[in-house]
C-alpha positions in Angstrom: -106.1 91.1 128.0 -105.3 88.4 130.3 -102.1 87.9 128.6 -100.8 91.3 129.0 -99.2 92.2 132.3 -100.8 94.2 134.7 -98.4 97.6 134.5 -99.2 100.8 136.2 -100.2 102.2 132.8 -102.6 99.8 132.6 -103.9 100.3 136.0 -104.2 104.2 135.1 -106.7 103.1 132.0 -109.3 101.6 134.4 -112.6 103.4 135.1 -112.7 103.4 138.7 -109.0 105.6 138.7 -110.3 108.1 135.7 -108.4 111.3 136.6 -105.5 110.0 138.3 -102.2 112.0 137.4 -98.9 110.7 137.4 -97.0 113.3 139.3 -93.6 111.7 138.8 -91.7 108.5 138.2 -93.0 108.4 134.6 -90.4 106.0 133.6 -91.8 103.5 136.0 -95.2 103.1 134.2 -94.6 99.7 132.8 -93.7 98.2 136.1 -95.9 95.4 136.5 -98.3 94.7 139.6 -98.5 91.7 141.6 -99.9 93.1 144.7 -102.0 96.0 146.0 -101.7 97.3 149.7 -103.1 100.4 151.6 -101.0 102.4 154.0 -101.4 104.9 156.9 -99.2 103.5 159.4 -95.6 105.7 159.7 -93.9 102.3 160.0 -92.7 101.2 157.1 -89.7 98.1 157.5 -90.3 94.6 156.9 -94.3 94.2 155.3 -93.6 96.2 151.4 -92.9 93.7 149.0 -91.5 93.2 145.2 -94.2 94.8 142.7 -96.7 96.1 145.4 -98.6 98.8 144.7 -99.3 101.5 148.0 -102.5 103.6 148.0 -102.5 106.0 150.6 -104.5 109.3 152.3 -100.8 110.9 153.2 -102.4 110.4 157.0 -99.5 109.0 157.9 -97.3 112.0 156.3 -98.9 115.0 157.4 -96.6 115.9 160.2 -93.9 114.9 158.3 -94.4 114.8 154.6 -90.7 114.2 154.2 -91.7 110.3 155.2 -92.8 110.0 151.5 -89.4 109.5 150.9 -88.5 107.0 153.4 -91.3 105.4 151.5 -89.7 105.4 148.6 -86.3 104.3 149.9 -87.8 101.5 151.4 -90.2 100.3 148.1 -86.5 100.8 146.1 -84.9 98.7 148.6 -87.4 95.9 147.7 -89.0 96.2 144.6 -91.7 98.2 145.0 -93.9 99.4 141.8 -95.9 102.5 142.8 -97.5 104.5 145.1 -101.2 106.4 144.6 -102.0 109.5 146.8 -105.3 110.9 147.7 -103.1 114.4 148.2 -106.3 116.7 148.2 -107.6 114.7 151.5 -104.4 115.4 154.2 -100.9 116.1 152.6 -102.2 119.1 149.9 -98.8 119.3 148.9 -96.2 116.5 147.4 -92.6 117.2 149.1 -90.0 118.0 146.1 -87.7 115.6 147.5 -90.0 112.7 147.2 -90.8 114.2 143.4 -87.2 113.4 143.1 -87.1 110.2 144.4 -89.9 108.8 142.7 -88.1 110.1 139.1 -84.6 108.9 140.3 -85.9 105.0 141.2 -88.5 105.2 138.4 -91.2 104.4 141.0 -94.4 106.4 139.7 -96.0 108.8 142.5 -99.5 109.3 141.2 -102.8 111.5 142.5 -105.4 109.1 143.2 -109.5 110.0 142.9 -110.8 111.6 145.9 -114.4 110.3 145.9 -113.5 106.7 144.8 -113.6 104.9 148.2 -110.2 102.6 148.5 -111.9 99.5 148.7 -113.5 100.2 145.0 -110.0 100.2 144.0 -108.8 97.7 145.8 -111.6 95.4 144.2 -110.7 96.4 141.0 -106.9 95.6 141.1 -106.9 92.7 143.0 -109.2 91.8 140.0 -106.9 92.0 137.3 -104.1 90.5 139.8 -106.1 87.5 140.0 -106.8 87.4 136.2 -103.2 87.5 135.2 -101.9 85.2 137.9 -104.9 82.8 136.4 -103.6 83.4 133.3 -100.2 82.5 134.6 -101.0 79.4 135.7 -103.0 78.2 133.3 -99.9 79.0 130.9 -97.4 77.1 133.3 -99.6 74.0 133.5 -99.8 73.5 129.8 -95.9 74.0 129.5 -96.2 71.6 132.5 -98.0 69.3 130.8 -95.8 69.3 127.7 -92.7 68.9 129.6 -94.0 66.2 131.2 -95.2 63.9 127.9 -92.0 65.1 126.5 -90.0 63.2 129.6 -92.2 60.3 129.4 -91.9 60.1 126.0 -88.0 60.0 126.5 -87.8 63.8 124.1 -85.1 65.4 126.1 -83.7 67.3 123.7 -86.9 68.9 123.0 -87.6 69.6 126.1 -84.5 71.5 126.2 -85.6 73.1 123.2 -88.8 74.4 124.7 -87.3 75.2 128.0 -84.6 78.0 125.6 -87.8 79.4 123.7 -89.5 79.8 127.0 -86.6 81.6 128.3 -85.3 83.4 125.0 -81.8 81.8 126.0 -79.6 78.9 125.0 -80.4 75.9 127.4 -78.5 72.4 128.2 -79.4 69.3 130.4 -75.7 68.4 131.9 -74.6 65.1 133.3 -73.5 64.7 137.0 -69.8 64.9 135.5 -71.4 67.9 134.2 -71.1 67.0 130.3 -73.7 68.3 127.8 -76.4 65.6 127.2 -78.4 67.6 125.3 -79.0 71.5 124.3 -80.4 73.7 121.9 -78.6 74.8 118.4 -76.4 77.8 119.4 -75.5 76.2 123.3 -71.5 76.9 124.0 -70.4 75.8 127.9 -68.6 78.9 128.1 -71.8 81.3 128.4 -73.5 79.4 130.9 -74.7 82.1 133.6 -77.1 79.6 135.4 -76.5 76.0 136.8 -79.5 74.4 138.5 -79.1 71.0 140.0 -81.4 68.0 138.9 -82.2 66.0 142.4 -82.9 62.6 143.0 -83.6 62.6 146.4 -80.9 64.2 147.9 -78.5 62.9 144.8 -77.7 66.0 142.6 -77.6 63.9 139.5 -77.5 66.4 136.6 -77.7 69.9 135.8 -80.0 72.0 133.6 -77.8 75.3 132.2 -79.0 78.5 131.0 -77.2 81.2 129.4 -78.3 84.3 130.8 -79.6 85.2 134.2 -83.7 85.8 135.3 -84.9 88.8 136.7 -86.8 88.1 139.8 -89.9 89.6 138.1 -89.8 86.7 135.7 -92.2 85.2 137.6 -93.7 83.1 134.7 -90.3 82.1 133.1 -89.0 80.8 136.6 -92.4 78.9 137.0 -91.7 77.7 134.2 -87.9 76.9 135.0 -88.8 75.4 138.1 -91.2 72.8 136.3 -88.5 72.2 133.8 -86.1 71.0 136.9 -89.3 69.0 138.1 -89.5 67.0 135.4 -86.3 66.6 134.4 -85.8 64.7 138.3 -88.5 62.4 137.1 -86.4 61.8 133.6 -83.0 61.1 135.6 -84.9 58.6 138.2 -85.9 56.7 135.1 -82.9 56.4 134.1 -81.5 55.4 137.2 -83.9 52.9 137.6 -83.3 51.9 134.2 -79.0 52.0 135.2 -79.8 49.9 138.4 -81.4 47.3 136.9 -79.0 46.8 133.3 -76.5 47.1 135.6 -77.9 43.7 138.0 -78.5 41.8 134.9 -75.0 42.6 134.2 -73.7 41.4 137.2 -76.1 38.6 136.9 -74.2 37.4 133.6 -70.9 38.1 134.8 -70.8 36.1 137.8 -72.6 33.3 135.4 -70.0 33.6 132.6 -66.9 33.7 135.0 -68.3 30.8 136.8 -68.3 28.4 133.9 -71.8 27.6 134.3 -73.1 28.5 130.9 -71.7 26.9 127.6 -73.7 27.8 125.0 -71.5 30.2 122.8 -74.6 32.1 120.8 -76.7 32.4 124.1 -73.5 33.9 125.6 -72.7 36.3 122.9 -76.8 37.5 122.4 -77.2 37.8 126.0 -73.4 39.7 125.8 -75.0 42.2 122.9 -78.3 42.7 124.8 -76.7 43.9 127.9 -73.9 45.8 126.6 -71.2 43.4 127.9 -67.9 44.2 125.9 -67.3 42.2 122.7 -64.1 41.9 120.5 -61.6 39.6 118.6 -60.8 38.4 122.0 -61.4 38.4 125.4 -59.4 38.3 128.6 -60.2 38.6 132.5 -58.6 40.7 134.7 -59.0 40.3 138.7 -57.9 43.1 141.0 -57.0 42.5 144.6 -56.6 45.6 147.1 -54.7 44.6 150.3 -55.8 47.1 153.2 -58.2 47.9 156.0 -62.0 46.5 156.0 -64.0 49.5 155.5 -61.9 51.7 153.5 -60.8 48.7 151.1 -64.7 48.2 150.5 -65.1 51.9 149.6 -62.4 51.5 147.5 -63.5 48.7 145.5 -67.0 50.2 144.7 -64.6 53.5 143.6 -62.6 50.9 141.0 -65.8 49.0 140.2 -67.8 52.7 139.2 -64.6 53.5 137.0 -64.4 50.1 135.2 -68.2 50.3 134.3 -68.1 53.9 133.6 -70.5 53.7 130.5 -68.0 54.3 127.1 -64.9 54.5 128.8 -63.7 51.4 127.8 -64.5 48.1 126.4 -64.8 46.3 129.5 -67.3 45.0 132.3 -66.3 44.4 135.9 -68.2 42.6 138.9 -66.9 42.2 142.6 -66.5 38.9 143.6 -65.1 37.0 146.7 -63.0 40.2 147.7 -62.0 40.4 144.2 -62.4 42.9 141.3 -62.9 40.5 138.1 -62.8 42.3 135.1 -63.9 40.8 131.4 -61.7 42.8 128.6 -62.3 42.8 125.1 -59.2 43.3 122.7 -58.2 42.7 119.3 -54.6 42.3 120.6 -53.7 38.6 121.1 -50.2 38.8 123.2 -49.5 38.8 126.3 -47.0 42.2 126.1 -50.3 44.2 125.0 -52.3 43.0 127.1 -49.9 44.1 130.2 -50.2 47.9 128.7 -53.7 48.1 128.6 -53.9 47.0 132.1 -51.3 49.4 133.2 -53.4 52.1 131.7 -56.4 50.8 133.3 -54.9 51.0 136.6 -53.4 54.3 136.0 -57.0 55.8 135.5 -58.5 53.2 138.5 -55.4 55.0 141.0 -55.5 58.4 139.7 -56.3 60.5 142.9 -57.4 57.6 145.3 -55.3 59.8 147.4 -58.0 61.9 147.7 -59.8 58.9 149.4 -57.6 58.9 152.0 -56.7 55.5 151.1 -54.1 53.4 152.2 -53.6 50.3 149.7 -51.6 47.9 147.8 -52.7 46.0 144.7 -52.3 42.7 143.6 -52.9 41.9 140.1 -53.2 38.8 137.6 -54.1 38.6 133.9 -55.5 35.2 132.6 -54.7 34.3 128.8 -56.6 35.7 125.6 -59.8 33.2 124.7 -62.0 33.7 121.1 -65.1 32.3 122.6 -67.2 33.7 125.8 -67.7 30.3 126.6 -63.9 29.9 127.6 -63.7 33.0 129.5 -63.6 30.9 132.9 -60.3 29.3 131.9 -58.9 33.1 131.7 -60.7 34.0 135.0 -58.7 30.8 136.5 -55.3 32.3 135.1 -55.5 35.7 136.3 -56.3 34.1 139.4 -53.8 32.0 139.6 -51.2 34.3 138.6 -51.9 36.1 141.6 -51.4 33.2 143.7 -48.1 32.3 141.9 -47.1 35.2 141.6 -47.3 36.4 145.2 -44.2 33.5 146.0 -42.1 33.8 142.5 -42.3 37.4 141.7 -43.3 39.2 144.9 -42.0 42.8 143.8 -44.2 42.5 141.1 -47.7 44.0 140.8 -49.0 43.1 137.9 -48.4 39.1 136.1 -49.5 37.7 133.2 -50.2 34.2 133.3 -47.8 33.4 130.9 -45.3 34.6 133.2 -45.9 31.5 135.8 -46.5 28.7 133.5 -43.9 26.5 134.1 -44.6 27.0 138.2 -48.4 26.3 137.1 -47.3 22.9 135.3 -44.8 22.1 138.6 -47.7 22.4 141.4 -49.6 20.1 138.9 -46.5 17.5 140.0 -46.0 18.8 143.3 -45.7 15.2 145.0 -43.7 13.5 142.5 -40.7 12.2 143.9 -38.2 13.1 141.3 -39.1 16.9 141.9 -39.1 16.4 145.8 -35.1 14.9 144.9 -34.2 17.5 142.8 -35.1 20.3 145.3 -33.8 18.1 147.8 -30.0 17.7 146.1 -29.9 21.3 144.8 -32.1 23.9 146.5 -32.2 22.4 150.7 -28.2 22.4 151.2 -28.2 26.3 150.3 -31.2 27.6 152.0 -29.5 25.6 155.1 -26.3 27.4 154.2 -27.6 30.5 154.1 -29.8 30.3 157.6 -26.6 28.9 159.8 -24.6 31.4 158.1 -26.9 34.7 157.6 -25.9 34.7 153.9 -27.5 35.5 150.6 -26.8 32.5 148.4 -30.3 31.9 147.8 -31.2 35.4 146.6 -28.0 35.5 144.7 -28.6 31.4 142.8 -32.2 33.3 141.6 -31.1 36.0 140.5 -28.1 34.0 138.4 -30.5 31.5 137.0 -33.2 34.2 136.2 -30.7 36.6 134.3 -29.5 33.3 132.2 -25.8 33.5 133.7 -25.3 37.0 133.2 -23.2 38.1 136.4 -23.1 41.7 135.9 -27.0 41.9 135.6 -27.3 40.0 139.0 -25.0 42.3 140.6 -26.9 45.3 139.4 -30.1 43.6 141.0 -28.6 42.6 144.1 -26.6 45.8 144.4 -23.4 44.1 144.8 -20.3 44.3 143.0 -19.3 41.6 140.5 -16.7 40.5 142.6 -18.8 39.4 144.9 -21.2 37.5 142.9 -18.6 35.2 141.7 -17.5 34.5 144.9 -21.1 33.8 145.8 -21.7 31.8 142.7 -18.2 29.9 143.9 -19.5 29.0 147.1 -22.8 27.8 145.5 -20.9 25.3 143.6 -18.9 23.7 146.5 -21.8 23.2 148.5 -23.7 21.8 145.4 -20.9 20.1 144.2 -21.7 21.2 140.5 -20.4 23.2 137.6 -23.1 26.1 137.7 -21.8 26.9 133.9 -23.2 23.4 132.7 -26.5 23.9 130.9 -28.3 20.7 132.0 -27.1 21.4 135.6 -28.7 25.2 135.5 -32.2 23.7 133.8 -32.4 21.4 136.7 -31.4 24.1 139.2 -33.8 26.3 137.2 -36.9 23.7 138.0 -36.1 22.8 141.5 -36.0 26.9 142.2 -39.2 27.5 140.7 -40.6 24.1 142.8 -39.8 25.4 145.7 -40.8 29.1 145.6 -44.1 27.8 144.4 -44.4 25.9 147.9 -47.2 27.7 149.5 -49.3 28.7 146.8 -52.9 28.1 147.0 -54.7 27.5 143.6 -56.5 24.1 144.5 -59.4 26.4 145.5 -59.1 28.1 142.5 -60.4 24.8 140.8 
């Protein structure tokens, strides 16, 4: 039957080797048969091959009959299935050793017909061969065939399914990260034995796992393993394909949506839902700046932007804009303190082992306000952007400000020009910074740090690493060039404006607008 493999027992049954006697090597009878060679040459390294039957005279032997047995070490070696003698024509006599051989690899050594001419038998096998490797493939194009309707079809899973009948072992398609996508009922990670990539070009993009090992004389079950790879390729360049272009219509409604140029709140929030674009109570924008060299900031970028859109990771969509990373967040939180910790753990998971990039960076980050409607998400894009401008001057140590951190410097480049600011900097922020340049003091730093701490002197000695002493006698000095009482509330307010006037000189967010 063509569905039966070709074994030496088999073999044995046909007419045309009636009387053939299996002299030893019994247990080797079901070995199967893929090829059929003759031999008389004493050379035999580097032409046997896996599951090759040898018919031979014993020409080659009869000065040596102990060559039979290099004959079998070298068919051992490789695979070999059997060998057939014609010992009444030359040899007479089989050599004990190679009876001993033949038992000990399970290799059959069997008499062969005397009258029947070798190319009778030759005929005969390469026959059945043919038959069964016909059979074979005839087999491995219908699982072919089913693999592949099941991958057009989008059936992975029972594909997967198939694939572990096929084999008789547990089977699982794995991610590139190599997490199960799908798998058969009884899968576990822990007794995978095989891991074959899934290529896409030359982009290992997923993994199909098995959970025991095949023989190399599975022929059929890694046909059919190989075909199962094949197709699964084809299934993960559809859904790159798929990724690439979801992923453009994405950035296509990001850019859209951060640059104000669409209103209409239902569009927005269908178009939102359609493309899997974050939704919540609220929304915020994030942007990300990465100060550092050309290339290796670019690679980096794409690194921060593939970890933002990581599919389920979080709720939130990214797009690189203008040497920016601008990131639309959904939350239910509405304040500005929770807001800060989930961008801290964002930026935790975005840094975690850039060292490995061999990256040299720093970060500047801004946080606009929280808006209910998508259509107001622009006005949070402007914030985070401008708290990175602001920021930058009033809180340079600081990597990561809210919005509502610079809203009062916000409101003061809004009057920038006015006169009664340009006096009040003029009267109470000039004579010190002139002070401190013909006199290489710290007055300046030491004024901030009083007026930020709300009078607290010990707190501005612990920032400025100074003893206490010597912030009053700073604070002193202050008030003699000033010529005001620094303890009088309506003189620190106005000190507390002109400072923030005048380290907001400088910052850029006209082109923000």
């Amino acid at each position: 039957m063509e569905n039966t493999p070709f074994t030496v027992e088999r073999l044995l049954q046909l007419p045309v080797f009636k009387g053939a006697k299996v002299m030893a090597g019994h247990a080797g009878v079901t070995n199967e048969i893929y090829y059929i060679d003759s031999m008389e040459m004493p050379d035999l390294t580097g032409w046997l091959r896996p599951n090759e039957l040898i018919l031979t005279t014993g020409y080659s032997f009869r000065h040596e009959p102990l060559m039979l047995c290099r004959l079998l070490d070298e068919m051992h070696r490789v695979g070999g299935t059997a060998v057939g003698i014609k010992t009444r024509r030359v040899l007479q006599e089989v050599p004990a050793e190679a009876l001993q051989k033949s038992n000990l690899y399970n290799i059959p050594l069997f008499d062969i017909p005397l009258e029947v001419p070798f190319i009778d038998m030759t005929h005969t096998v390469m026959d059945k061969i043919l038959q069964r490797q016909a059979y074979m493939l005839r087999e491995v194009r219908e699982v072919n065939q089913q693999f592949t309707n099941m991958v057009l079809n989008r059936r992975t899973t029972e594909l997967v399914v198939l694939v572990g009948h096929l084999l008789s072992c547990e089977a699982a398609v794995l991610n590139q990260d190599e997490e199960v996508e799908s798998c058969t009922a009884r899968f576990v990670s822990a007794a995978i034995v095989e891991k074959r990539p899934i290529q896409v070009g030359s982009r290992v993009t997923g993994y199909l796992a098995i959970t025991r090992a095949l023989a190399d004389s599975e022929h059929f079950e890694q046909m059919c393993l190989d075909h199962a790879i094949t197709v699964l390729a084809i299934e993960f360049t559809i859904r790159q394909s798929q990724q690439l272009h979801r992923e453009r219509e994405q950035e296509s409604f990001l850019v859209e949506l951060f640059s104000g140029s669409a209103h209409q709140e239902d569009l927005l929030r269908y178009r939102a839902k359609q493309l899997g674009i974050p939704a919540g109570t609220h929304h915020y924008v994030i942007v990300i700046r990465i100060h550092g060299k050309g290339e290796e900031i670019a690679k980096l970028y794409s690194h921060f932007l593939q970890k933002v859109n990581k599919l389920g990771a979080y709720a939130r969509k990214g797009v690189i804009i203008n040497d920016s990373l601008i990131v639309l967040c959904a939350t239910a939180h509405n304040d500005a303190e929770k807001q800060k910790e989930e961008v801290s753990h964002l930026l935790a998971e975005l840094t975690q082992k850039t060292e490995e990039l061999g990256t040299h960076f720093q970060l500047s980050v801004g946080i606009g306000g929280t808006r209910e409607q998508l259509a107001d998400v622009p006005a949070s894009c402007k914030e985070a952007q401008k708290a990175i401008a602001i920021g930058q001057h009033t809180l340079p140590k600081q990597k990561v400000i809210h919005f509502h951190e610079v809203l009062v410097e916000d409101l003061l480049l809004d009057v920038a020009d006015h006169p009664v600011l340009a006096s009040l900097t003029s009267m109470l922020i000039e004579p010190v910074v002139a002070y401190d340049k013909e006199y290489s003091t710290e007055l300046f730093a030491t004024l901030g740090a009083f007026l930020r701490s709300g009078g607290n002197t010990k707190r501005v000695a612990e920032e400025l690493f100074i003893h206490r002493n010597s912030v009053l006698y700073r604070l002193e000095r202050i008030s003699e060039i000033l010529q005001t009482d620094l303890n009088d509330a309506e003189v620190r307010f106005r000190l507390d404006v002109a400072m923030r006037a005048w380290k907001t000189r400088g910052a850029d967010v006209h082109s923000i607008l």
